[in-house]
N, C-alpha and C positions, 0 to 999 in steps of 0.2 A: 261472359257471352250469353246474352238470353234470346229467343224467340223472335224478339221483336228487333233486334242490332243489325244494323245493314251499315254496309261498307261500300260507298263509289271511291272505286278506284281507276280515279280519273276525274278531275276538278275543271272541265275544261267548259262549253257554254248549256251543250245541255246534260250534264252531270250537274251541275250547279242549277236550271229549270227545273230537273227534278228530287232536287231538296230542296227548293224557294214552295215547287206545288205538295210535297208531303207536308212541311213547314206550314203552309196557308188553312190546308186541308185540316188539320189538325190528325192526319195520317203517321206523322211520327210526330216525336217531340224531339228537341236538339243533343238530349243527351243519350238517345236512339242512334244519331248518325253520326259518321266518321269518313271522312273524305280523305284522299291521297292525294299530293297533288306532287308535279315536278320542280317547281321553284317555292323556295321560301316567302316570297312575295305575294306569289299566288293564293297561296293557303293564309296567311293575315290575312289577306284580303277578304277568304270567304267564312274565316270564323270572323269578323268583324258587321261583315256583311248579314250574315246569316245566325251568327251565335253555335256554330255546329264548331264540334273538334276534327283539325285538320292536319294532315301528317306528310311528310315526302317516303313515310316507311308502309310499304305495302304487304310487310313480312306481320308490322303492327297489327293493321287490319284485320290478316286474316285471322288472328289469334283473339282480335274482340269481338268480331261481330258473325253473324250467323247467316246474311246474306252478303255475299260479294257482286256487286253490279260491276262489272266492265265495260271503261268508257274510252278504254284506249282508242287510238286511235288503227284502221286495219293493218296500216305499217310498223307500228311499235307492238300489236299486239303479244306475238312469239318470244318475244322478249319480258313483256309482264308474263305472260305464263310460266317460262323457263325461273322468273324469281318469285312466286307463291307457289311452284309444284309440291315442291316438299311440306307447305304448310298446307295446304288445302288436303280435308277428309270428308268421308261421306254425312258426315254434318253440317255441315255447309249446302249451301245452295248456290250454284254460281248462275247469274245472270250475264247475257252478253249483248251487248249491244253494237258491236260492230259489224259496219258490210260487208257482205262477202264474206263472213268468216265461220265456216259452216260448225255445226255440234260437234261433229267426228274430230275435228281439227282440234278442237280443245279439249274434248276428253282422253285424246292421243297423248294430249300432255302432262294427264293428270293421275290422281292415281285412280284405277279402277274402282267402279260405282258412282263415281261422283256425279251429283245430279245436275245437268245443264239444261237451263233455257234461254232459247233464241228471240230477241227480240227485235223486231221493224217497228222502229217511232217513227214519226217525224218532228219537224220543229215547230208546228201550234201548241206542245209543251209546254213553251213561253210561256203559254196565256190559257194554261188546261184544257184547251180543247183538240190534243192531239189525237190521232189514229192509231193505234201500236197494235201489233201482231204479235202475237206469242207462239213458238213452236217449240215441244219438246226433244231432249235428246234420248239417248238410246236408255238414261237410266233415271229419266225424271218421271215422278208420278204425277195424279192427278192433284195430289197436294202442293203440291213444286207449281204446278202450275198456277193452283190456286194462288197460293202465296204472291207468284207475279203478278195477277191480275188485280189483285189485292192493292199492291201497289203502284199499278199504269193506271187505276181505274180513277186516282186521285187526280189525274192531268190530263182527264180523256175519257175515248172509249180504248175497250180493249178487246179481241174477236182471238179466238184459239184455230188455227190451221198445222196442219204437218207441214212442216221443214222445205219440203219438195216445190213451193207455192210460196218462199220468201221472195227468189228472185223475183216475180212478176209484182208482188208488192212493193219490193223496192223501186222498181221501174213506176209504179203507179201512185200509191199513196206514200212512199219514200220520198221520192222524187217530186211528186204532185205538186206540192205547194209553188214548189220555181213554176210548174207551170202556168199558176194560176196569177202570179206575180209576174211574169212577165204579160201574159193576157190583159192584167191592170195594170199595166205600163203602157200600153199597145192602145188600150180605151180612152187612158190620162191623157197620151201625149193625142187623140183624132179629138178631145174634146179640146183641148188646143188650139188645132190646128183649124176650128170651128170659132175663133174667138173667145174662150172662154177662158179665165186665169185658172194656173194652175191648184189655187185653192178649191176652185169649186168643182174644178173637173175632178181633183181627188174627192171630194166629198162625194159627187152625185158618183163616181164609180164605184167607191169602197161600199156604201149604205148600199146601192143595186146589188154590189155580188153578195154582198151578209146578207140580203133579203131574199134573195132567187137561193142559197144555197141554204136558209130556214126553212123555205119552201119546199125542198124538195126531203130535207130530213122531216118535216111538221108532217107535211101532208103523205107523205109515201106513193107520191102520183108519179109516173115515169115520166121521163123527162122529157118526151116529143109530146104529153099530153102537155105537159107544162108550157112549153115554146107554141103550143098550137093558138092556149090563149091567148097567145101577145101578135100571135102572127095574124092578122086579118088579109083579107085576099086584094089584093091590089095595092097592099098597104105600103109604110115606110120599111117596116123590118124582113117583108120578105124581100123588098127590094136589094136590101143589106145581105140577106140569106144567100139568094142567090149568088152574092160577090165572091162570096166565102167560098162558098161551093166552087164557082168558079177557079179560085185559087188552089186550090185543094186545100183546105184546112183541115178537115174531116182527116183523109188519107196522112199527112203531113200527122198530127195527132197518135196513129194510130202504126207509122212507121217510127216518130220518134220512141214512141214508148218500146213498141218492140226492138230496138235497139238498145236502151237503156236495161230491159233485163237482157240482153244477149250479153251486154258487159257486165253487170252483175255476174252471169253465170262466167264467165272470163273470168272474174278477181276470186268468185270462187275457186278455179281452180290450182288458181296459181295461188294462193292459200294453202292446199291439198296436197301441192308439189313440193311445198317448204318442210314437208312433215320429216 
């Protein structure tokens, strides 16, 4: 077991994104990682795919590597934990990655000291440009921390908050991406509906949103100065602005999200309740 051995356990699509973005990165090397997966199929698949050693034994794991990423899923979770309790020691570093499943909740399972952190990705992983949050738990230091951010920082950015402040990111940059995908769904199909096939309506909608949302990480200008540019007074897009407004999309936006962490903080509990 050395320093650098990290263990996903759990081979599922982004357990396998981030060992393709360590992998790229030159963040680890393959005989650094060790995957678990649940079918035998599965696992040739991603040592073939990947070159990395892959196991259905999560007992294995804990006993080679030195970080444990968990990618279960938040219904299987209690169940992975109930089978590495006994191997899991304060040498270890456990990482978690599932919704709604707060620190407390898995260091209940564990043996006392053991260092856990919390993470919110999202799925730009894929393609390293994800978002992740990292939140300590009750016995993680600042070196635990580091260590995660060490490795989300190979697929993304990575931003350190307290625990109390996942739900809302789940709801926002958890969640985010469906919203932004359905919005370019919404743009594809009105250029459409305008005559236009649907190659080019994907092209001129995907290039606008990579371009307005470079914009607004390049330049760090707020975003009504941003829309102010485009917006001229009498023009085509306030015409468009006002439709919006009239619909209420604004509000629509801003009751969705606060709904989505309202059930975040729901799965957490019923999480809490399973203890």
């Amino acid at each position: 077991m050395t320093e650098r051995s990290i263990a996903f356990l759990g081979g599922g699509r982004m357990g396998e994104a981030l060992v393709a973005g360590l992998l790229r990165s030159g963040g680890r090397t393959t005989d650094e990682i060790l995957v678990t997966c649940r079918r035998e199929e599965r696992a040739r698949e991603l040592t073939e795919r990947h070159g990395v050693a892959a196991t259905l034994d999560n007992v294995e794991a804990c006993r080679s590597s030195r970080v444990l990423v968990l990618m279960a899923k938040p219904q299987d979770f209690e169940v992975l934990l109930r089978q590495i309790a006994e191997h899991v020691t304060t040498e270890h570093l456990v990482v978690t990655f599932a919704a709604g499943i707060r620190t407390s909740f898995v260091e209940q399972h564990l043996a006392s000291d053991v260092p856990v952190v919390r993470v919110m990705s999202n799925v730009p992983v894929m393609v390293d440009e994800a978002m992740s949050v990292i939140a300590p738990g009750t016995h993680a230091e600042d070196k635990h921390l580091a260590i995660t951010e060490e490795l989300l920082g190979y697929v993304g950015t990575v931003l350190r908050l307290d625990e109390r402040y996942l739900d809302a990111v789940t709801a926002t940059s958890g969640s985010g991406p469906a919203y932004f995908f359905l919005l370019a769904e919404a743009m594809i199909e009105a250029c459409i509906l305008l005559g236009l096939s649907r190659d080019v309506a994907s092209q001129l909608i995907i290039q606008t949103m990579l371009g307005s949302a470079k914009m607004l990480r390049d330049t760090g200008t707020h975003p009504v100065e941003l829309r102010e540019m485009v917006t001229s007074p009498g023009g085509t897009t306030i015409e468009a602005i006002r439709h919006l407004e009239e619909a209420g999309v604004r509000a629509a936006f801003l009751n969705a999200i606060d709904a989505a962490k309202r059930r975040s903080e729901e799965l957490a509990r019923g999480g809490d309740e399973n203890d």
